[in-house]
N, C-alpha and C positions, 0 to 999 in steps of 0.2 A: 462642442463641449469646451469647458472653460481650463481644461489640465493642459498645463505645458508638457511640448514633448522633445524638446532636446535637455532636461535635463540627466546626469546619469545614473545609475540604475545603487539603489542605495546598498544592494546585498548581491550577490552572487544568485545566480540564475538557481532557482529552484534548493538552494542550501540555506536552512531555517537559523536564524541569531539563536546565542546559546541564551538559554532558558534560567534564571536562578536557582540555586538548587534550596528549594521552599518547605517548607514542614509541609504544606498544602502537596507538594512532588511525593517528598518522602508517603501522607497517607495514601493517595494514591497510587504508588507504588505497590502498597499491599491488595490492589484489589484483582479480582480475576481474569478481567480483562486486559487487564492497567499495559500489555505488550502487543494489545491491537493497534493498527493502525485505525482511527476515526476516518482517515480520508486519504486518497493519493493524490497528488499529481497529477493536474490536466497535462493530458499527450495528445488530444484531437480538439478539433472543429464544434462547437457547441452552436445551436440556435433555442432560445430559449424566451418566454415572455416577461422574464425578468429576471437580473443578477444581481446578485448582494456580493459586494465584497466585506469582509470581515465575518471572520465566528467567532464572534463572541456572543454576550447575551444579546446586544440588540439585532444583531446579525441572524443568531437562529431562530431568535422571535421573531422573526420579521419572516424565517424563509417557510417557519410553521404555519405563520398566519396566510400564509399564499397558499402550501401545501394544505389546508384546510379549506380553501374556496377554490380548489382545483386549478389553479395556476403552475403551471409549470417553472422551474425557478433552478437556480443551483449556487450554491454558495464558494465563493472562492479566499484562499488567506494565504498571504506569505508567509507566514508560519503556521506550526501543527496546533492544534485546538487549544484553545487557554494557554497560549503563549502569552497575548498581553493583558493589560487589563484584569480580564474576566478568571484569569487563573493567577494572579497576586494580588488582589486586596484581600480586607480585613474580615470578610465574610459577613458584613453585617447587611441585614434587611430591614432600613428605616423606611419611615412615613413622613420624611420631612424634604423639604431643600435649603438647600443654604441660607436663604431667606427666608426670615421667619414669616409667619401668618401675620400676627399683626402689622409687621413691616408692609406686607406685599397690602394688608387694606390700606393702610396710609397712604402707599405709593396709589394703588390702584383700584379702589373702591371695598366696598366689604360684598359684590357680585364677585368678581374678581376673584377674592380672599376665597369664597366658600368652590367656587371652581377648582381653585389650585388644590385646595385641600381635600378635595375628591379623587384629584387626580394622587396626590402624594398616596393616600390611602387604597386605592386602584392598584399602585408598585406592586402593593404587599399582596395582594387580592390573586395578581398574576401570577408573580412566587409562586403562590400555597397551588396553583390550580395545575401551572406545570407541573410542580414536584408531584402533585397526585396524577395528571394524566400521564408522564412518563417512567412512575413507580419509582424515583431519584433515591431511595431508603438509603444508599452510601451516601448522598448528600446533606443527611444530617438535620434537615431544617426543623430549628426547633424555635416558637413562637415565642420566647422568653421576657419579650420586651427590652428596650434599653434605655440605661439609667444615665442623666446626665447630671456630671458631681461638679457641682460650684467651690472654683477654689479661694473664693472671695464673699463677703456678705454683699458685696453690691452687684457683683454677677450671680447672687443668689435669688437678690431681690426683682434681677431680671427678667430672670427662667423662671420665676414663681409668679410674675405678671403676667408671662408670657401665658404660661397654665389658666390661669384664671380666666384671661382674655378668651381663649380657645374655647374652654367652658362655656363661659358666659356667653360667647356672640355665637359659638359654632356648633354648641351645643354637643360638644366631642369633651366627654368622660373618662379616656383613656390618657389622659397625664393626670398623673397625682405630685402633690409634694412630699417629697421626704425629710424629718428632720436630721440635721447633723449627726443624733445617734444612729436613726436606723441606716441612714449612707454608712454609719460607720463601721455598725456591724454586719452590714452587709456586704462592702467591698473587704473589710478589714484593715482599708487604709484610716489615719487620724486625720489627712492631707486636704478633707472638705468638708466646706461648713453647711451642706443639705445636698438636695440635688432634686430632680423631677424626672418621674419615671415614666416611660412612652410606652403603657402595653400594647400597642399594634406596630412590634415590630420584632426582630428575628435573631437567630446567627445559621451559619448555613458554612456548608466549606466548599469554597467559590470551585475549586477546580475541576472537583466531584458534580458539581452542579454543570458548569458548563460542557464538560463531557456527557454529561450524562443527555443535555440537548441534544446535542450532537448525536449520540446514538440513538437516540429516539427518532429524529425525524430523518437521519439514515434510514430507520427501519421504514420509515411511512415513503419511503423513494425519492428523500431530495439528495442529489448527487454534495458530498463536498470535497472540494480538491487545495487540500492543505499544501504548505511548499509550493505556492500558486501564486509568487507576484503577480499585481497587474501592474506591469507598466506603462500602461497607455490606453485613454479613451478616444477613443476618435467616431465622428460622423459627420459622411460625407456629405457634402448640398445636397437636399431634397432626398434623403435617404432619411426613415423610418424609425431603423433600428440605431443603438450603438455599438460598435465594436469595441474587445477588449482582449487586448493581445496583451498574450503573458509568454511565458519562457519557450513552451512547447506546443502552443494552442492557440486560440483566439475564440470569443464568443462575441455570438450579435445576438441581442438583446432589446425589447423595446421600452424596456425601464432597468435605472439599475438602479439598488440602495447602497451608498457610503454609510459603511457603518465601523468606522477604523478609529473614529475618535483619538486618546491621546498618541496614538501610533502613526496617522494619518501620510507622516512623512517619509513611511519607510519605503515608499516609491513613487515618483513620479507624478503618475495619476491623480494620486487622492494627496497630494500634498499641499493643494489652496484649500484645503479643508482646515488644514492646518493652524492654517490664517486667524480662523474661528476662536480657537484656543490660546492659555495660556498654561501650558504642561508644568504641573508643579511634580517635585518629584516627592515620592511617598515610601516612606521605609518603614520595616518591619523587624522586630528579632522576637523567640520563641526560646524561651532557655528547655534545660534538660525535665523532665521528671519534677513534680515539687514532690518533698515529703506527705509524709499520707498528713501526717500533723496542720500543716500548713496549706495543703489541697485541701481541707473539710474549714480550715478556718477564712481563708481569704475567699471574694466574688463566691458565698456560698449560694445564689439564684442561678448562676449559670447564664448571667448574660450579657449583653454589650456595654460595654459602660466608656463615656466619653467625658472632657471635661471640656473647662468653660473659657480656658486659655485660647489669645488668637490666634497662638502656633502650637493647637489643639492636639491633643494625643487621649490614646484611644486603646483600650485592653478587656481579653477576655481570657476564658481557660478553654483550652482546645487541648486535648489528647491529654486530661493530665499537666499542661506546661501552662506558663504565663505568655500569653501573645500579649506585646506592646508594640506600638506603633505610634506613626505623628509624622507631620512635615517635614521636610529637610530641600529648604531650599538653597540651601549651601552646596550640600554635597551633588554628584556624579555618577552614575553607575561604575560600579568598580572604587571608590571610593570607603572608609571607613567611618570617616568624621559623622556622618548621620546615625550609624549603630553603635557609636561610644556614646554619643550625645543621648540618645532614646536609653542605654543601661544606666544612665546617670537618673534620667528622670523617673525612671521604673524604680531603681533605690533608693529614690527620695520620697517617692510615695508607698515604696514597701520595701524597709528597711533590711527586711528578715529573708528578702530575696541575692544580700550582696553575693554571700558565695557560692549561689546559682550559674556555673557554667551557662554562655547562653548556645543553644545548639543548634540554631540554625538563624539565619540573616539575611533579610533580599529586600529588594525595592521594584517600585515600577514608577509610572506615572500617571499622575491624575489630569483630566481635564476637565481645567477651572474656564467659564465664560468670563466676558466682563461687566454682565449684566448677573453675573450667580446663578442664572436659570441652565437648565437644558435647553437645546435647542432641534428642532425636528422640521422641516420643509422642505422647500424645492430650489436646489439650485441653479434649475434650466427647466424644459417642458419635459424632460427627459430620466431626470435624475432627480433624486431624493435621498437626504441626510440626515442623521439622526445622532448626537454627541455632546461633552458639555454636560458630563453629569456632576459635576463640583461633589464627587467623595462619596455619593448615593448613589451611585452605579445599580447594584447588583437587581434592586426595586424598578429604577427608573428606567436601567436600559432597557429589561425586561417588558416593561410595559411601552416603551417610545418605540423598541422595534416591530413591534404590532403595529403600532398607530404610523410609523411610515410605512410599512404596508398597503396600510389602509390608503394614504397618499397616492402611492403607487399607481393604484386602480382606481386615480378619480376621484376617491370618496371623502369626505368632509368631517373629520371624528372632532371631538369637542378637545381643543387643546389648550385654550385660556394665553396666557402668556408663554407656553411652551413652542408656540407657535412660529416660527420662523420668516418674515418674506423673503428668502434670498438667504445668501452669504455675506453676512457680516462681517470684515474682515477688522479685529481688535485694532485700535488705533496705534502707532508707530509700533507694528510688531516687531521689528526689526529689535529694538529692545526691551523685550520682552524680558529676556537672560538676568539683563543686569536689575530691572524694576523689580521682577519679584525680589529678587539680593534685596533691596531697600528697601521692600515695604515688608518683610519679613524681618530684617534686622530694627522697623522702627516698632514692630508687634512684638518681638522677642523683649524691646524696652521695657511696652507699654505693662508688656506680662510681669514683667519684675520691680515695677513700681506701683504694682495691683490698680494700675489705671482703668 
């Protein structure tokens, strides 16, 4: 296996990193179960035909898709369920990636083009199929589409190519344009001059969702043992399986899936996965309550709305409140500079929100590749990866941890440029830290001289 094993152990043996305290925490707080445990604690000897480390989405898709062709499996996490990731983003379910369609033909043919865009469109497909075969009804998922508002006429004139192209070569119906008025009475901000609305796509409240995986394929008998560092792969010459010893156990395995994404480094093991990415951090705040006044007037569609800046943010209404979000490659965890920065720009595009208390605040991290795609393959004859979802997580992982599944046992699923050979390890990662610093402060420019 390719994991180093003297480095040391990034957490305390079986005690979970505290968790943000998330509007996404608080709703599910109120639900029935919200005091169960989803998993314990490996304390024995595991043999098994395949191990997933990470729960999250692409983790429990991946341990379903096994628990569905009778593969025996069991999922393990150093933290409790929708710790990372999958229980702090924005809850949205797109049909896109980072790279647009016509980009990816230019790059890569218009075969190519129409692959990817089956696959983007596949995310959303998966979504809708969980949330019906594991009854998710606390998860919220509602088809709404998302609207994306141009704060420029030339990033209008864009998005409005971009539509057309899609139309015309792809024959995909489902972006329309909007004029300046109707973006305007329909976010209620005056802050864009059109936008293009993506109806196959979603909002969903991510934590509700990935729990609710979880207890689902609990119920279908896949074991998962949260509070489960793995600190170590190892396999010995001419042995079969891999081992994976954690705090109180160990498991041999003859496949395991990595699915830890922007976390990867939180032990040992899975931290040249790391390598892979470049973790941008992503912050969030949710003020109190809007007025009834102001809740019927602002986002009255109910759905995800992002805009066209390259240190992009991103807002919808969740319980009643304004969720805003965006990049913050400045900030830290435990830092503030990123949730001052996000209330600034929330009041700049909705003026009538200033003395909005915001009531709740948190971040995580994103994994951006350096190529924009996801990435899903083999990092050995052994092992299989899945990560690199550049901000469309909730669609993509959902669907990529199937399809490493599918990897797992052999099988050949169509993945177009999603495809992986190997571990890529991003060029001088070493500074990674200070590059994003610079190429976000030269995008923060480019944003304010409407470049």
């Amino acid at each position: 296996m390719s994991a180093p094993h003297n480095q040391p152990d990034k957490q305390p043996h079986n005690q979970p990193l505290n968790q943000p305290d998330s509007l996404w925490r608080a709703l599910a707080a109120a639900s029935p179960d919200a005091s169960a445990a989803l998993g314990t604690p490996l304390t024995r000897d595991l043999d098994v035909e395949v191990a997933v480390i990470g729960a999250g989405y692409s983790g429990l898709a991946a341990a379903y898709a096994l628990q569905k062709r009778g593969v025996e499996c069991v999922v393990l996490d150093a933290n409790p369920v929708g710790w990372g990731a999958s229980g702090r983003n924005g809850g949205v379910v797109s049909s896109k990636f980072r790279l647009s369609f016509p980009a990816i033909h230019a790059l890569h043919g218009l075969d190519t083009a129409k692959r990817m865009h089956r696959l983007a469109h596949d995310g959303v497909r998966v979504v809708e199929s969980l949330v019906d075969e594991f009854g998710l009804e606390r998860a919220r998922f509602e088809h709404t589409g998302s609207l994306r508002c141009a704060h420029t006429e030339r990033a209008f004139a864009s998005i409005r190519a971009e539509a057309d192209w899609v139309r015309t070569t792809l024959g995909d119906t489902s972006m329309t344009v909007q004029s300046r008025d109707e973006v305007t009475r329909e976010t209620g901000s005056t802050g864009f001059v059109g936008g293009v609305l993506s109806a196959d796509a979603g909002t969903i409240l991510p934590l509700e969702y990935v729990r609710g995986l979880a207890r689902g394929i609990a119920r279908r008998g896949v074991p998962i043992h949260e509070s489960t560092p793995v600190l170590e792969m190892r396999r010995a010459p001419g042995d079969t399986r891999v081992t994976l010893r954690t705090p109180d156990g160990t498991v041999r395995a003859k496949q395991v899936i990595v699915a830890t994404n922007a976390y990867s480094d939180l032990t040992p093991a899975t931290s040249p996965y790391q390598r892979e990415l470049v973790p941008f951090r992503s912050a969030m705040i949710a003020t109190e309550r809007l007025p009834a006044e102001l809740d019927a007037r602002l986002m009255v569609e109910r759905r995800s709305y992002t805009e066209t800046r390259r240190m992009m943010k991103w807002f919808r209404k969740v319980d009643g409140r304004m969720l805003f979000g965006g990049r913050d490659a400045f900030g830290k965890e435990g830092q503030t500079t990123g949730f001052d920065a996000l209330q600034r720009a929330m009041i700049a595009l909705f003026p009538e929100l200033a003395d909005l208390r915001v009531a709740y605040r948190w971040s995580g991290y994103v994994g951006m590749t350096f190529n924009s795609l996801p990435h899903v393959g083999r990092s050995d004859d052994a092992t299989t990866f899945c990560l690199g979802y550049n901000g469309a997580g909730v669609a993509m992982a959902s669907l990529l941890g199937q399809h490493a599944a599918a990897l797992a046992l052999g099988e050949t699923p169509e993945l177009s440029l999603l495809a992986a050979p190997g571990l890529r390890p991003v060029p001088f990662h070493s500074l990674r830290a200070p590059g994003v610093r610079l190429v976000a402060a030269w995008y923060q420019f480019l944003d304010a001289v409407g470049a």
